[in-house]
N, C-alpha and C positions, 0 to 999 in steps of 0.2 A: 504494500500500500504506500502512496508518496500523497501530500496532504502541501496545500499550498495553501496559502493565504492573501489579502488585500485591504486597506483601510485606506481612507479619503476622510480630510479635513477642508473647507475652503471657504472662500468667501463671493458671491457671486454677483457680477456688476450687473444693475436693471437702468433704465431709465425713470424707473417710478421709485427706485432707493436700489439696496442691497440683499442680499438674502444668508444665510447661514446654512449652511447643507454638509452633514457627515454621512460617512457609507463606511461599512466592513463586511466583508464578504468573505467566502473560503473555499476550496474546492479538495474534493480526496478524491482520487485515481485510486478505485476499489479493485481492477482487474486491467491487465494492458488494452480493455476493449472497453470498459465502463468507468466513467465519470458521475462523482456528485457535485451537484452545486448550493449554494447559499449564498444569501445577500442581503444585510439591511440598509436603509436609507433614509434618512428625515433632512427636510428642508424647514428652512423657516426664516419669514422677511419681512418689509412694509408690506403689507396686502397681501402676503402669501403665505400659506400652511400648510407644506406636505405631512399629511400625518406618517407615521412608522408604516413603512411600504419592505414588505417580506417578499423575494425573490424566492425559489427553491427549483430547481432544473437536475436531471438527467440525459447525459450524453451518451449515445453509443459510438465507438470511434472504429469500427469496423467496417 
């Protein structure tokens, strides 16, 4: 099994303000042919609200 990962911090430029948005995510390679995946995500700004947004995905690489 090999097991990776990803995180995101940032700030993001609007015309109407700015917004705040983080993500981490990860992935484990369960078999040289299957993949999992994960993701979380929240934004937030002037006028804007992503609420906690969950990703979850399976790959086959065959």
């Amino acid at each position: 099994m090999e097991a990776g990962h990803k995180a995101g911090l940032g700030v993001l430029s609007r015309s109407s303000g700015a917004a705040f948005s983080v993500a981490a995510g990860g992935s484990l390679l369960v078999s040289a042919q299957q993949k999992l995946m994960v993701e979380a995500h929240y934004a937030n700004g002037h006028e804007i609200e992503q609420p906690l947004a969950l990703t979850l995905g399976y790959r086959y690489l065959g």
